[in-house]
KOLSEFI-905511 format. One record per residue: x, y, z of N, C-alpha, C in turn; residue in one letter. Coordinates in steps of 0.2 Angstrom, whole numbers, plus 5000, padded with zeros to 4 digits. Example, Ala and Ser with C-alpha at 12.3 -4.5 7.8 and 13.67 -1.06 7.14 Angstrom:
BEGIN
R  n_u  n_v  n_w ca_u ca_v ca_w  c_u  c_v  c_w type
R 5066 4972 5039 5062 4978 5039 5066 4984 5039    a
R 5064 4989 5035 5068 4995 5036 5064 5000 5039    s
//
This chain:
BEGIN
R  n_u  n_v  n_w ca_u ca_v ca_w  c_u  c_v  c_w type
R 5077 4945 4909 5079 4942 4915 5073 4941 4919    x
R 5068 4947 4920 5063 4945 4924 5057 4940 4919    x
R 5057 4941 4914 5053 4932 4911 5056 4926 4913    x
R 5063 4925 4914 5066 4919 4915 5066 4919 4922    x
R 5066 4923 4926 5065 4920 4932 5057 4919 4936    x
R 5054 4922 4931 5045 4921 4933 5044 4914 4932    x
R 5046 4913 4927 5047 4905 4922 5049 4901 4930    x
R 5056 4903 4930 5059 4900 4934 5053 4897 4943    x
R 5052 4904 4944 5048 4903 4950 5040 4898 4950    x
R 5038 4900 4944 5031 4896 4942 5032 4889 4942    x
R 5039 4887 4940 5040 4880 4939 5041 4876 4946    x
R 5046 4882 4950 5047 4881 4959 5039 4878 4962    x
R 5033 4883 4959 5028 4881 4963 5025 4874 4962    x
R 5026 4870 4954 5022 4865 4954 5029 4861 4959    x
R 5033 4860 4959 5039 4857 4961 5038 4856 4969    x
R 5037 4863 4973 5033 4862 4979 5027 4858 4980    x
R 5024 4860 4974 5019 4855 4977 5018 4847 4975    x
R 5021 4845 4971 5023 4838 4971 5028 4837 4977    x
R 5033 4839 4981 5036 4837 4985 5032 4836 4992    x
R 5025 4844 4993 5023 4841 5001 5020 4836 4999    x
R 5014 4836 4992 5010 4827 4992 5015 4823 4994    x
R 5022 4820 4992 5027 4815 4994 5027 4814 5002    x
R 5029 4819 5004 5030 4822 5011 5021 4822 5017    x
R 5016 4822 5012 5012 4820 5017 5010 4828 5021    x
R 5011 4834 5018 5010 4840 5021 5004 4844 5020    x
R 4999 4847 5022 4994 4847 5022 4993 4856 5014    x
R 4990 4851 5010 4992 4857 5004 4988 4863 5008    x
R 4981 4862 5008 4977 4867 5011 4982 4874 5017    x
R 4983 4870 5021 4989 4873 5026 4994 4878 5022    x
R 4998 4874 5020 5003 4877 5016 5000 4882 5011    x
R 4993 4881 5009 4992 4889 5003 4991 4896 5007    x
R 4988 4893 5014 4986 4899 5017 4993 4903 5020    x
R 4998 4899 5023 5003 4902 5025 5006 4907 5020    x
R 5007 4902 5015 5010 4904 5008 5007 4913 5004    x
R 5001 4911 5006 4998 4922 5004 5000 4924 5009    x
R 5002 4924 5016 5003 4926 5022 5011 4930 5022    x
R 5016 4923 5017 5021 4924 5016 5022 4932 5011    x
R 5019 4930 5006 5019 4933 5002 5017 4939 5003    x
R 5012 4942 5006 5010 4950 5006 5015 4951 5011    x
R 5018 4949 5017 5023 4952 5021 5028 4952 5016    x
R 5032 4949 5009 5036 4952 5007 5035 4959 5003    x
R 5029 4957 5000 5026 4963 4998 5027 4970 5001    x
R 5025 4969 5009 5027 4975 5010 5033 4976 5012    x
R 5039 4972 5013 5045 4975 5015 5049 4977 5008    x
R 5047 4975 5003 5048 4978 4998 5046 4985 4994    x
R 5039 4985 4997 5038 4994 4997 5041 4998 4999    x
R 5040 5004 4995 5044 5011 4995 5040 5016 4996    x
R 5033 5015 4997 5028 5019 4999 5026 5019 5005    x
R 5024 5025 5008 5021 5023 5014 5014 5018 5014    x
R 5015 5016 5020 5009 5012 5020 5004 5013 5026    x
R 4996 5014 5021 4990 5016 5026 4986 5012 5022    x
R 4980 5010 5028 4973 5007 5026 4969 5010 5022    x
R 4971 5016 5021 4967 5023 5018 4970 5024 5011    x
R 4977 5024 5010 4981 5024 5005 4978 5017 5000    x
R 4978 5013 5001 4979 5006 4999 4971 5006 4995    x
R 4967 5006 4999 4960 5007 4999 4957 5012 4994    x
R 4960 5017 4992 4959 5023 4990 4964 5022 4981    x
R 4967 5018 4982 4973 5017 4977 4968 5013 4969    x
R 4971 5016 4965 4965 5014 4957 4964 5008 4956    x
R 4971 5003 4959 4969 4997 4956 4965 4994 4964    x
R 4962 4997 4968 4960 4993 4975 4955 4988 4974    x
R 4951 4990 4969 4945 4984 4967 4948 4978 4964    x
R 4953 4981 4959 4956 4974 4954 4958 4968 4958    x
R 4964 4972 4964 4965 4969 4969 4961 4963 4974    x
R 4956 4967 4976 4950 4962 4978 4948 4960 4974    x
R 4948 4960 4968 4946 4955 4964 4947 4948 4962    x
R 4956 4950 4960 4963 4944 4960 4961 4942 4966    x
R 4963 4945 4972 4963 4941 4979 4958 4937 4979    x
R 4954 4935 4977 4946 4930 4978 4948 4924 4972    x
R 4951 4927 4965 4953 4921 4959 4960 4918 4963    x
R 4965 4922 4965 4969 4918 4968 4968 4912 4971    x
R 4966 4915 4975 4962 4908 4981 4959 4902 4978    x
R 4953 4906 4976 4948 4902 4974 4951 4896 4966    x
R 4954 4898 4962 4960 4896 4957 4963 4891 4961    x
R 4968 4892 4965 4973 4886 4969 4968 4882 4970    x
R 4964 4883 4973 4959 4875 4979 4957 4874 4971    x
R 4953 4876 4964 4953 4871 4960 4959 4868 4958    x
R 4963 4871 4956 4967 4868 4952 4971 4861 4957    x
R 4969 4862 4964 4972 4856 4968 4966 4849 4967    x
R 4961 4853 4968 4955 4848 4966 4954 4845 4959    x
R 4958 4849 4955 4956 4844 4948 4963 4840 4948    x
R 4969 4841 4950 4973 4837 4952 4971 4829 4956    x
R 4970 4833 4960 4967 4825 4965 4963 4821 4961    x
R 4955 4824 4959 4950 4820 4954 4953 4818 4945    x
R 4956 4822 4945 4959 4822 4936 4966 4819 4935    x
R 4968 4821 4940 4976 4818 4938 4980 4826 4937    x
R 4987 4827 4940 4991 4833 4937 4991 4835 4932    x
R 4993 4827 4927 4993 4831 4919 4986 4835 4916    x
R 4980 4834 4919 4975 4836 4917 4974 4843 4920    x
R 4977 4843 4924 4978 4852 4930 4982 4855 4925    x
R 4987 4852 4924 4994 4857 4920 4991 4859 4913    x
R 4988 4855 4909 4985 4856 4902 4977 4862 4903    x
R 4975 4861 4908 4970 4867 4911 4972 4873 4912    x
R 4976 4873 4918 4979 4880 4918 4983 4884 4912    x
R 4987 4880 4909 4992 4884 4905 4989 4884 4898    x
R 4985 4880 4896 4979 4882 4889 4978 4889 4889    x
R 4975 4892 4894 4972 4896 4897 4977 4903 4892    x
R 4982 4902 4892 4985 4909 4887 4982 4910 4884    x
R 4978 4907 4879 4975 4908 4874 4972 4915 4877    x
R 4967 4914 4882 4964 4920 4885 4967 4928 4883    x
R 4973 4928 4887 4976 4936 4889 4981 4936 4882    x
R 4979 4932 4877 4983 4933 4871 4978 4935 4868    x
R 4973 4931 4866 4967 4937 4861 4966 4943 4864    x
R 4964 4944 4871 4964 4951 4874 4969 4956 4873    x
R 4976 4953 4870 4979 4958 4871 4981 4961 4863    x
R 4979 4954 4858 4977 4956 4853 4973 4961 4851    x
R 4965 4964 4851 4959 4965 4852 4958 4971 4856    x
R 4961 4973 4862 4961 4978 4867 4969 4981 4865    x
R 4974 4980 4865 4980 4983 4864 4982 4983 4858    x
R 4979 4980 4854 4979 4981 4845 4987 4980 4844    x
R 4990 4973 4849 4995 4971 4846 4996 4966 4841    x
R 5001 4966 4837 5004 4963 4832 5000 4955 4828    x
R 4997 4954 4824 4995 4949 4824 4997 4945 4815    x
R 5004 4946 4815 5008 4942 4809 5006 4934 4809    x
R 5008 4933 4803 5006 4925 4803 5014 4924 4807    x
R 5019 4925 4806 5023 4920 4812 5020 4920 4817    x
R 5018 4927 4821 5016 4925 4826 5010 4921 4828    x
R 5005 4920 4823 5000 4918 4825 5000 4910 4825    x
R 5007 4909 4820 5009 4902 4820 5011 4897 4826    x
R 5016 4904 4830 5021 4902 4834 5014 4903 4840    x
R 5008 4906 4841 5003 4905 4844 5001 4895 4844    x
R 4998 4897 4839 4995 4890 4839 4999 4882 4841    x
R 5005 4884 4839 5007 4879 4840 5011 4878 4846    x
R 5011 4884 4851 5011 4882 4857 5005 4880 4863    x
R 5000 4880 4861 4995 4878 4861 4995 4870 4860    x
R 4997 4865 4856 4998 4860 4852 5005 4860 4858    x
R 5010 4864 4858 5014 4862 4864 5013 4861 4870    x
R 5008 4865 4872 5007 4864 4880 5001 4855 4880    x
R 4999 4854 4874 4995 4850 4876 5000 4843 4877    x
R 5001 4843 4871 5006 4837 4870 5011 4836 4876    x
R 5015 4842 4879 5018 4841 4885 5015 4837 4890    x
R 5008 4839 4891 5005 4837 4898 5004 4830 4896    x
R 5002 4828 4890 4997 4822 4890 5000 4817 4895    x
R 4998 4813 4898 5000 4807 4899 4995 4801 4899    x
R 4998 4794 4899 4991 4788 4897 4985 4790 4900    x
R 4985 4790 4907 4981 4789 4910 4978 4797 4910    x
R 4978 4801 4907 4974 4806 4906 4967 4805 4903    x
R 4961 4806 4905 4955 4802 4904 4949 4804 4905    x
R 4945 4810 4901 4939 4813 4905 4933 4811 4900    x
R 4931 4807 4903 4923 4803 4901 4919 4806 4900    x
R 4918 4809 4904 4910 4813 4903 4911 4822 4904    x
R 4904 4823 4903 4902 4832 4903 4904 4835 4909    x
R 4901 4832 4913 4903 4833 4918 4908 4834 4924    x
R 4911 4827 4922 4919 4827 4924 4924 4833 4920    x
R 4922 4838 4915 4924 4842 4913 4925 4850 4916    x
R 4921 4850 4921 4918 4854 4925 4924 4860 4926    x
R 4928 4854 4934 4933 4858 4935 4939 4860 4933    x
R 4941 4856 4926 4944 4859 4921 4943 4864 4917    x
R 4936 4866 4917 4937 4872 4913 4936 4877 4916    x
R 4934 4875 4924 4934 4883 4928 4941 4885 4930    x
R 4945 4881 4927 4954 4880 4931 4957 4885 4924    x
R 4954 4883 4918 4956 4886 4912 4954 4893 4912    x
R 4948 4893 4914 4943 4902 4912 4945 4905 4918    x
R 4948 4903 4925 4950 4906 4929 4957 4908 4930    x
R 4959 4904 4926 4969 4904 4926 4969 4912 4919    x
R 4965 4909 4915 4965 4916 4911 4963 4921 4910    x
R 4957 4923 4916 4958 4928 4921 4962 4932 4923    x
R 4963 4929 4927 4969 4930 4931 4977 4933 4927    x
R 4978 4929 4922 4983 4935 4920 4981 4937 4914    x
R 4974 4940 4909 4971 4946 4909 4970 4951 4914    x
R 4968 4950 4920 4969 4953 4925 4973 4959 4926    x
R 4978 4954 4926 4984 4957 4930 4988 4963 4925    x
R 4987 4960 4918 4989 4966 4914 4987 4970 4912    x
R 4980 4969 4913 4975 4977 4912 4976 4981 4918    x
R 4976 4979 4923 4978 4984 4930 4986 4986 4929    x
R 4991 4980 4928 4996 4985 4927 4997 4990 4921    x
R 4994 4989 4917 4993 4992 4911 4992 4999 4914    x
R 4984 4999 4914 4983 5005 4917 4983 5009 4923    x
R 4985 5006 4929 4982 5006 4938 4990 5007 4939    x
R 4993 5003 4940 4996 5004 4945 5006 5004 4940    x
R 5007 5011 4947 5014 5012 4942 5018 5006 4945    x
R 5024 5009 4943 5029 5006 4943 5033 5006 4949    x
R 5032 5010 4953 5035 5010 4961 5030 5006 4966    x
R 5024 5004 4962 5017 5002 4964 5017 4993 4966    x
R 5019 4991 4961 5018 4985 4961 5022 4981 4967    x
R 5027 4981 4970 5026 4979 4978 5020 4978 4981    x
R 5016 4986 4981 5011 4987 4986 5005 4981 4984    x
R 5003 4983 4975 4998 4980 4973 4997 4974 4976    x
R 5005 4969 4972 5005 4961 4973 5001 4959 4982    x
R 5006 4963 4986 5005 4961 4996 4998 4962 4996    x
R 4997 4965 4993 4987 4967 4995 4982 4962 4991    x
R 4985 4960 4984 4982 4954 4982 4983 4946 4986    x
R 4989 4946 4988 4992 4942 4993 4987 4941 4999    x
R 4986 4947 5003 4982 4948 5008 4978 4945 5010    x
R 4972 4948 5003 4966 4945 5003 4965 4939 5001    x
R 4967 4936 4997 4970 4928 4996 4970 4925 5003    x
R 4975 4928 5007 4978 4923 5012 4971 4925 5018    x
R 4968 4931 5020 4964 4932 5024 4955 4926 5022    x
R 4955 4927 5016 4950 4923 5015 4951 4916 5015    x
R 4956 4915 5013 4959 4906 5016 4957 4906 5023    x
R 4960 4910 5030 4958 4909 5036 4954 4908 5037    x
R 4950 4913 5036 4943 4911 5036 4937 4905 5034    x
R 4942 4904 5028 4939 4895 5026 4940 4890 5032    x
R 4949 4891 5033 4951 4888 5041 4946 4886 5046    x
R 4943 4893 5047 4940 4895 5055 4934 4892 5054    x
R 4929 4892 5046 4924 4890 5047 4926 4882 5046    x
R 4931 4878 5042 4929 4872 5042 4932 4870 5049    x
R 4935 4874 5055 4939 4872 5061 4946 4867 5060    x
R 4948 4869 5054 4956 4866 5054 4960 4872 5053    x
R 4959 4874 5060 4965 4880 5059 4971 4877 5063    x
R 4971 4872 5065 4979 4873 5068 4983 4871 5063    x
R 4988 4873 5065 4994 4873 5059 5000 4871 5064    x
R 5006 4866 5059 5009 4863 5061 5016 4866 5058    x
R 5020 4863 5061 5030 4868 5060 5030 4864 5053    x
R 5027 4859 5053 5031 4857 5044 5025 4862 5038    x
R 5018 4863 5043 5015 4868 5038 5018 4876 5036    x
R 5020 4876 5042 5021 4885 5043 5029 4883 5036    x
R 5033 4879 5037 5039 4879 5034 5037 4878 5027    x
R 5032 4873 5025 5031 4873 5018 5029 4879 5014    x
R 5027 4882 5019 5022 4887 5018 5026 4892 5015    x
R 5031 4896 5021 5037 4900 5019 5039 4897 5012    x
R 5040 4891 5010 5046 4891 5006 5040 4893 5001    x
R 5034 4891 4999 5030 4893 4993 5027 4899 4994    x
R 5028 4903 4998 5025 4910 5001 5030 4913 4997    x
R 5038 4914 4997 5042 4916 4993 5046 4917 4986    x
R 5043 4907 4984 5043 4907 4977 5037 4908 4973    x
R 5031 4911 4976 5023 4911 4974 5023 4919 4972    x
R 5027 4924 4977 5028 4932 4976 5034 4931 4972    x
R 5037 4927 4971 5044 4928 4964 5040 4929 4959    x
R 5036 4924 4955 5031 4923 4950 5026 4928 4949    x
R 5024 4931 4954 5017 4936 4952 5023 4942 4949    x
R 5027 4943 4954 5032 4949 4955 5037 4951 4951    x
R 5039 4945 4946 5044 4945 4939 5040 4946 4933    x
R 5033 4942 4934 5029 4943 4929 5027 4950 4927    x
R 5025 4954 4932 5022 4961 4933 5031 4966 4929    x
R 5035 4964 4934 5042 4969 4929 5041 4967 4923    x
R 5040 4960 4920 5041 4959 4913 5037 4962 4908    x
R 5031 4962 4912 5024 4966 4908 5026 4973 4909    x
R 5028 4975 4912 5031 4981 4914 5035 4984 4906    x
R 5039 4979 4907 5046 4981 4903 5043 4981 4895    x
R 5045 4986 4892 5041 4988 4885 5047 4983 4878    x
R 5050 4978 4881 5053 4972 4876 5048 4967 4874    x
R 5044 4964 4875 5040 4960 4872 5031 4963 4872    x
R 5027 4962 4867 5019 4962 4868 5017 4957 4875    x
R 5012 4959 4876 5008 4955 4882 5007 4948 4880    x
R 5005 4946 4872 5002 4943 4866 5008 4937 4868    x
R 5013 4940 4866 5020 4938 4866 5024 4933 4871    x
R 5022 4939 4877 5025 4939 4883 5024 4932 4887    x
R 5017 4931 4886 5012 4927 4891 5012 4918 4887    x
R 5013 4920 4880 5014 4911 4877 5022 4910 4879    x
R 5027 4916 4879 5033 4913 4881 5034 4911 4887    x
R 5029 4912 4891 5031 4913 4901 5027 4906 4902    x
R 5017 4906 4899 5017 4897 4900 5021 4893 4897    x
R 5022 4893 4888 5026 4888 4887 5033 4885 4889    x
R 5037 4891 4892 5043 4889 4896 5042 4885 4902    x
R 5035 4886 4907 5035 4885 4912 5034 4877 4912    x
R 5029 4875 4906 5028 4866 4903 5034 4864 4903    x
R 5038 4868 4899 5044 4864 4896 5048 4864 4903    x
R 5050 4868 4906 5054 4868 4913 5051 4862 4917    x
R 5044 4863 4917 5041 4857 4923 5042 4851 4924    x
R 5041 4850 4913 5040 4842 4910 5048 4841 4913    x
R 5055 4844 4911 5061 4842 4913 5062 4841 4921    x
R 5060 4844 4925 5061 4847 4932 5055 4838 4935    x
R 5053 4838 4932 5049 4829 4934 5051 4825 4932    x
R 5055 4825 4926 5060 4818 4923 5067 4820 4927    x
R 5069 4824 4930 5076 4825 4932 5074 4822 4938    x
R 5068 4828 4944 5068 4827 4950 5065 4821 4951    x
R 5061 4820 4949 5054 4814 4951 5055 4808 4945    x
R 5059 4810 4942 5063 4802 4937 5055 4799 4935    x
R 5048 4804 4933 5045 4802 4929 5045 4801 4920    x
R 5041 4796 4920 5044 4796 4910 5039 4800 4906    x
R 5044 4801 4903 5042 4805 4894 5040 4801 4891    x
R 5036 4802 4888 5033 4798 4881 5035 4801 4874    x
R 5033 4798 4868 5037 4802 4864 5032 4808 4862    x
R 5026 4807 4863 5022 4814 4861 5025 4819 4867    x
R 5026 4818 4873 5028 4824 4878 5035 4826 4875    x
R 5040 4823 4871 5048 4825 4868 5044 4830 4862    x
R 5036 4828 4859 5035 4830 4853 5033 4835 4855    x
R 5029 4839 4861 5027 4844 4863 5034 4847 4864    x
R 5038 4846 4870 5045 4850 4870 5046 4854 4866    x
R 5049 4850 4859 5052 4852 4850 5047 4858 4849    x
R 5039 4855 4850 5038 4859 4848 5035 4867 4852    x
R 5037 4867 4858 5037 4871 4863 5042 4876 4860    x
R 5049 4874 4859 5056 4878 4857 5052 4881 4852    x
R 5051 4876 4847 5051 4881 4840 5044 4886 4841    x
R 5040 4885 4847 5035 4892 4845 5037 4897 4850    x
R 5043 4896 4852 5045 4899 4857 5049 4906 4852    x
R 5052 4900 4849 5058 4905 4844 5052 4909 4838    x
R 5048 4906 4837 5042 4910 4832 5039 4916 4833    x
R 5037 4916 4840 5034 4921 4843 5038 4928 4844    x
R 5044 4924 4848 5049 4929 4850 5051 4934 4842    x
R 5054 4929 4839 5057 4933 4834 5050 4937 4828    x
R 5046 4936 4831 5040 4940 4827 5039 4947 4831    x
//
């Protein structure tokens, strides 16, 4: 249950953000309210006292600042390679990126590495690409490659990250607190970019866009963390089920909501999305 609603919430986010681009709402705005939202749910959902000194003092408090800085800094690429590249080539960036915290967790957690499995690896790889292609995807040169690959080593980062720290850092009564405080630093370092580039004023359709991806943005950190938690799948496992579900949800959630077309290689990624899905799982 908490995989499929992580699934669920990650898909909410690309969804939001196709609908402010439609809507004319300023992305930038909406990211920052969006970590704002999300560390205040963070902390009404803690069960621990909360101090500057407790937080600060706490095992994962580096990790934390660490994630807070990729959070950030992650979104404004992956908005940027969007814009300069096209979606499809943001989506095939980011969600590539498994590969990362699946050898990791190969390698450092000496989990399972059966040929099903390794089958049902690669070919979601060949899933998530196939899914995103579309015609006009098109990177020319070396350095048109740039931001797609700090989008790829930064999105796999990020959850390598997250599972070493909840691996080791932080318990399980913990992870309310951890998420708010990654949230924080995220959201506090975005103001900051505000106040120096001088577009801090913020508007009611920003503050609103903001709350609604503030809340589906702490869904997806916060379901992920339970699932990693929960000792029914490997991390190895866990993490090619969670991107590849989230391809497959998005490519439909664009052909239902935004009535964009599939080509037959994105139906051939899908297929082959289910079956690495079913390959993994049942390894």
């Amino acid at each position: 249950m908490y995989l499929l609603l992580s699934i669920l919430c990650s898909t909410l986010i690309f969804i939001v953000f196709k609908t402010i681009d439609r809507l004319q709402i300023s992305t930038l705005h909406t990211i920052v309210i969006n970590y704002v939202t999300a560390c205040g749910l963070g902390m009404i959902l803690n069960t621990q006292p909360i101090t500057i000194k407790n937080t600060i003092q706490a095992d994962w408090f580096l990790g934390a600042l660490f994630l807070g800085f990729l959070f950030i800094s992650i979104f404004f690429v992956m908005a940027r390679t969007a814009q300069t590249h096209g979606v499809s080539v943001a989506s095939v960036a980011s969600k590539m990126s498994v590969i990362i915290p699946v050898i990791f967790g190969i390698i450092v957690y000496n989990e399972g590495t059966g040929k099903q499995k390794i089958a049902g690896i690669i070919l979601a790889l060949f899933a998530v690409y196939w899914t995103s292609l579309k015609k006009n995807t098109n990177l020319k040169s070396k350095r048109s490659l740039t931001l797609p690959f700090i989008l790829f080593l930064g999105s796999g980062i990020i959850d390598t990250s997250i599972k070493y720290l909840e691996t080791y850092y932080v318990p399980e009564n913990g992870i309310p607190m951890f998420s708010a405080t990654i949230f924080f630093i995220a959201g506090s370092l975005g103001f900051i970019y505000l106040l120096i580039k001088n577009q801090w004023r913020f508007t009611l359709r920003n503050l609103f866009s903001g709350l609604i991806l503030g809340v589906i943005n702490y869904g997806s950190i916060y379901f992920l963390l339970k699932a990693l938690n929960h000792e029914t799948f490997e991390s190895s496992t866990l993490f090619t089920i969670n991107n590849v579900g989230v391809v497959m949800l998005s490519t439909l959630s664009a052909l239902l909501l935004f009535q964009e077309d599939l080509s037959k290689k994105n139906w051939i990624g899908i297929s082959l999305a289910i079956i690495s899905i079913l390959l993994v799982t049942l390894a």
